[in-house]
C-alpha positions as CSV (number, residue, x, y, z in Angstrom):
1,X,-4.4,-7.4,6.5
2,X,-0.6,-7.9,6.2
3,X,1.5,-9.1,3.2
4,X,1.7,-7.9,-0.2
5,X,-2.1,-7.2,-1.7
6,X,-2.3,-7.6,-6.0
7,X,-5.0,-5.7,-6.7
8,X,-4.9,-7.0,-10.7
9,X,-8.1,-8.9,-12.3
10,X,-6.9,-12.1,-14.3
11,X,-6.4,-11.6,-18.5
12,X,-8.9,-14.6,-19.9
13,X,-10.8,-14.8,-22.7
14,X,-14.1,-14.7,-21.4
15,X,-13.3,-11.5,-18.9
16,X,-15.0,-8.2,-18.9
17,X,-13.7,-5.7,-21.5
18,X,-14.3,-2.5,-23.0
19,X,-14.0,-2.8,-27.1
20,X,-12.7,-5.7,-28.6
21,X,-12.3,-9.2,-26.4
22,X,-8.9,-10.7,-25.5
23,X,-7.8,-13.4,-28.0
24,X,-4.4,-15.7,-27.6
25,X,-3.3,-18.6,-29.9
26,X,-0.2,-21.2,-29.2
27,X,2.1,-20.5,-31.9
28,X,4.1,-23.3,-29.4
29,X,3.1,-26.2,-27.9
30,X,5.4,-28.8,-25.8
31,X,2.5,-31.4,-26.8
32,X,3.4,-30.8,-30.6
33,X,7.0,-31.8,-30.2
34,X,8.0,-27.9,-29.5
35,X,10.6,-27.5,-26.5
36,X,8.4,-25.2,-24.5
37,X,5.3,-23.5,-24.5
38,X,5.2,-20.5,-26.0
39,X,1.4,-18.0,-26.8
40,X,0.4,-15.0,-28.4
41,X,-2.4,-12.9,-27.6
42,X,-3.9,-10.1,-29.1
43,X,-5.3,-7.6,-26.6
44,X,-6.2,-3.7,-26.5
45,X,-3.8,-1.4,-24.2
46,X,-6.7,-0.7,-21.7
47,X,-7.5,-4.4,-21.2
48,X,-7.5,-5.7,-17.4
49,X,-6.0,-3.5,-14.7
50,X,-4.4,-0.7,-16.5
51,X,-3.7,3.1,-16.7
52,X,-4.5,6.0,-18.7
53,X,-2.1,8.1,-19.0
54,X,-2.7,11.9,-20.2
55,X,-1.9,11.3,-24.2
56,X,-5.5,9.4,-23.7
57,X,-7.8,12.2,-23.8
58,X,-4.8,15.3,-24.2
59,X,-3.2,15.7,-27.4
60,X,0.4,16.1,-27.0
61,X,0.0,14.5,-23.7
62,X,2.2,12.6,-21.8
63,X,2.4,8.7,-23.0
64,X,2.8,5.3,-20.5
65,X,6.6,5.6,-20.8
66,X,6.5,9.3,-20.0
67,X,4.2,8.6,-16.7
68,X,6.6,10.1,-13.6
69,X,7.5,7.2,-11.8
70,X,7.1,9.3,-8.7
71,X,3.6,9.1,-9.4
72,X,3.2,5.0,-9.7
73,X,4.9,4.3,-6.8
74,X,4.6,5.6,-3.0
75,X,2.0,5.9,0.1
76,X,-2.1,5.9,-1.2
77,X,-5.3,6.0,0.4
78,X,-7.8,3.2,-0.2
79,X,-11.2,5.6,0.3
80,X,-14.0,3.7,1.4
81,X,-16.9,4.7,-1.0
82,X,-19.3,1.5,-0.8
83,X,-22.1,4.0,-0.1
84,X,-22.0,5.8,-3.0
85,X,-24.4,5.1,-5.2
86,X,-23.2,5.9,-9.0
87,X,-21.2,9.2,-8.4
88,X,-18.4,9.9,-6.5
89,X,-18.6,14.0,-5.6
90,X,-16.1,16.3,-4.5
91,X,-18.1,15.8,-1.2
92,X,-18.0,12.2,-1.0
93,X,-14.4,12.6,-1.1
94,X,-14.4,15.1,1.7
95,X,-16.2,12.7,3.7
96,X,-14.0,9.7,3.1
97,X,-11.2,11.3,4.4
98,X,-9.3,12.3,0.9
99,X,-7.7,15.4,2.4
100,X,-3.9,15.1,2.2
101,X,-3.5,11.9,0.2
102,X,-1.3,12.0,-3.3
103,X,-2.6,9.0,-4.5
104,X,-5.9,7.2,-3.6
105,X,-7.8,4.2,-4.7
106,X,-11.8,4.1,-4.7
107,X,-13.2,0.9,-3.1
108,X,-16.5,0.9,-3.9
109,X,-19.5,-1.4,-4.5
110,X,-17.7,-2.3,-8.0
111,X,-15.7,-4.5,-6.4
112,X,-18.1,-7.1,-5.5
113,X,-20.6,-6.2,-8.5
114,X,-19.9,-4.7,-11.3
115,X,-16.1,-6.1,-11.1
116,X,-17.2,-9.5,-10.7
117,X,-19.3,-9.9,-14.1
118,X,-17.7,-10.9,-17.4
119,X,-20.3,-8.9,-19.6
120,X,-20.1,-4.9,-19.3
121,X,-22.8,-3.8,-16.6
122,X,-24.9,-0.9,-17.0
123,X,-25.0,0.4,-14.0
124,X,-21.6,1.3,-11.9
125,X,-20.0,3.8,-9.8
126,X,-17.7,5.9,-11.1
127,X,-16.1,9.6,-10.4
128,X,-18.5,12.5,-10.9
129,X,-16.5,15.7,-12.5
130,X,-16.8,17.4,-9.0
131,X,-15.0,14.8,-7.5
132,X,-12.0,15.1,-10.8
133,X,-11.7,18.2,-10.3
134,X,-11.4,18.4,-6.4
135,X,-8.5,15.9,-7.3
136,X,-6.9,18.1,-9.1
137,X,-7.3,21.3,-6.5
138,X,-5.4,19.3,-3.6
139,X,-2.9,17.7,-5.9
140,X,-3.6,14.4,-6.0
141,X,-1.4,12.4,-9.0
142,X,-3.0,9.3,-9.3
143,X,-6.5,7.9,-8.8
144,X,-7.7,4.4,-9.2
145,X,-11.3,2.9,-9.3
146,X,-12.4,-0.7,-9.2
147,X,-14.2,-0.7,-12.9
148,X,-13.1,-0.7,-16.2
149,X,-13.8,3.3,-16.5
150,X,-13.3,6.1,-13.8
151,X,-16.2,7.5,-15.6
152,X,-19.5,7.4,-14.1
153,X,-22.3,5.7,-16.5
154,X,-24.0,9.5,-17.6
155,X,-20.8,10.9,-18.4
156,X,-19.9,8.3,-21.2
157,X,-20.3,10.5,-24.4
158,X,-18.6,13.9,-23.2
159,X,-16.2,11.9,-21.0
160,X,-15.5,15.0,-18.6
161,X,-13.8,13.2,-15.5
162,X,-11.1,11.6,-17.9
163,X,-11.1,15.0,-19.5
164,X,-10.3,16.7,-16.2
165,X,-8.0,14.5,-14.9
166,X,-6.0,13.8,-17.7
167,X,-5.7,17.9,-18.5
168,X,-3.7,18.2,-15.4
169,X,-2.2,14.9,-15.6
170,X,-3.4,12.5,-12.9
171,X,-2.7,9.2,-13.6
172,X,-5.8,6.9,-13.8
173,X,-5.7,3.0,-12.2
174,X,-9.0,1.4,-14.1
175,X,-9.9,-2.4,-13.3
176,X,-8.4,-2.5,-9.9
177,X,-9.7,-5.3,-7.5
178,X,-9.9,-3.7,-3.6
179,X,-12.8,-6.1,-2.8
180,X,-9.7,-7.8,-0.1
181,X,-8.4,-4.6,0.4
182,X,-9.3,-2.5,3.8
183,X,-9.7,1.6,3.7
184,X,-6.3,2.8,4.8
185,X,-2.7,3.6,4.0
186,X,-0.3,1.2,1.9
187,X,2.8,1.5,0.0
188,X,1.7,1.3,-3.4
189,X,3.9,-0.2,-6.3
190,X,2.4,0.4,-9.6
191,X,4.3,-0.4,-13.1
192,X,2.6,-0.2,-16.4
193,X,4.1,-2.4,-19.5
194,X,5.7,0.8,-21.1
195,X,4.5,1.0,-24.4
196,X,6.4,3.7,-26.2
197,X,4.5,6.4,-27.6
198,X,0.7,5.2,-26.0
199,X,-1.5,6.2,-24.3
200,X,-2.5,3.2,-22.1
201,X,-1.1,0.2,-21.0
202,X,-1.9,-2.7,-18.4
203,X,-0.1,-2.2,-15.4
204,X,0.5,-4.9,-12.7
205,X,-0.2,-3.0,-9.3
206,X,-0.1,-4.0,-6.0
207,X,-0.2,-2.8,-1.5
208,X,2.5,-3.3,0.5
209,X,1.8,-2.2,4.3
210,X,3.4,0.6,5.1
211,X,5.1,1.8,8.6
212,X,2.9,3.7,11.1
213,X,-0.2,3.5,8.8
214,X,-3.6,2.6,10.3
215,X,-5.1,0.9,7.2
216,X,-8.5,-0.4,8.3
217,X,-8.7,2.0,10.8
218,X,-8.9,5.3,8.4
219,X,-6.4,7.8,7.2
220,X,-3.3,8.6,8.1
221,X,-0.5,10.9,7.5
222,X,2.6,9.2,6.9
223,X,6.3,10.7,7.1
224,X,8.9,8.7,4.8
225,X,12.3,8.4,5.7
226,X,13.5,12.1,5.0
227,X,11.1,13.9,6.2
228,X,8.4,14.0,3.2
229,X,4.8,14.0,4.1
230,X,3.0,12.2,1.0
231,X,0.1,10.7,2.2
């Protein structure tokens, strides 16, 4: 696949959401005699594709407009995880070929399930605490998964993944759609509405190719311009 890949899921009214559901009103409307359109909606920061930043589960944490911007923007690793069934473990990880990646995304079953439904499902895959906490052990910075909660569907009360990863301050992608997107190395340009003092925020993300990468073929090391290794 070649081009520029937006991994965002449409803001409607009817979409799947976590809490309260996306509203919008016209406050103008060219058909009333107004000079343009102009619309209002009412939404929750973690509506559509967005990110948690560490303030969501940290106290005193870092907010959106705190986020590095190192950490948004730069090579990832679209895992393939299809197999997985509702946890991802710190060995599925291993096994997808995590090893050496900063950032990764989590293509998984969601993405053509789960993803595609417009009521919240039951069942979903999500990351297991092993597999949090092996993210923070090799330094990964930002992890995204293709549901509305990195959280896996047993873990919803104590909320230990989001725990985890926010406590050493991974940025989390929730909502991303990689159902287009092959397992491999991109350029990733992620850039949440910065919303001062919060701790989430939607955040328009999308996959550029990237030099030398084998995406669809597996991971890849990749050298940036400079000499940095960050893949």
């Amino acid at each position: 696949m070649t081009g520029v890949i937006d991994i965002n899921i449409p803001i409607h009214t009817e979409m799947l959401h976590w809490g309260r559901r996306p509203t919008f009103e016209m406050v103008e409307r060219i058909a009333d005699g107004s000079p343009s359109d102009v619309s209002r909606w009412l939404i929750g920061a973690h509506t559509g594709t967005h990110v948690d930043a560490p303030a969501h589960f940290v106290p005193g944490g870092a907010t959106v407009e705190q986020i590095p911007l190192e950490h948004l923007v730069g090579p990832t690793r679209v895992l393939d995880l299809r197999g997985v069934a509702e946890e991802i473990t710190a060995e599925d990880l291993e096994a997808a070929g995590a090893e050496g990646a900063a950032r990764v995304l989590f293509k998984t079953r969601n993405s053509t399930e789960a993803l595609t439904r417009n009521t919240r499902s039951e069942t979903w895959v999500g990351l297991a605490p092993s597999g949090a906490q092996w993210l923070v052990d090799h330094d990964v910075v930002f992890a995204g998964l293709d549901y509305m909660t990195m959280e896996a569907p047993a873990h919803t009360e104590a909320w230990p993944t989001h725990v985890i990863l926010c406590g050493a301050g991974v940025v989390i992608l929730e909502n991303a759609d990689l159902a287009q997107v092959e397992p491999g190395d991109y350029l990733m340009v992620c850039q949440p509405v910065p919303f001062e003092g919060r701790e989430a925020a939607p955040a328009p993300t999308v996959l550029l190719p990237l030099p030398g990468s084998t995406s669809g073929k597996g991971p890849e090391t990749i050298v940036l311009d400079g000499g940095g290794a960050d893949a």
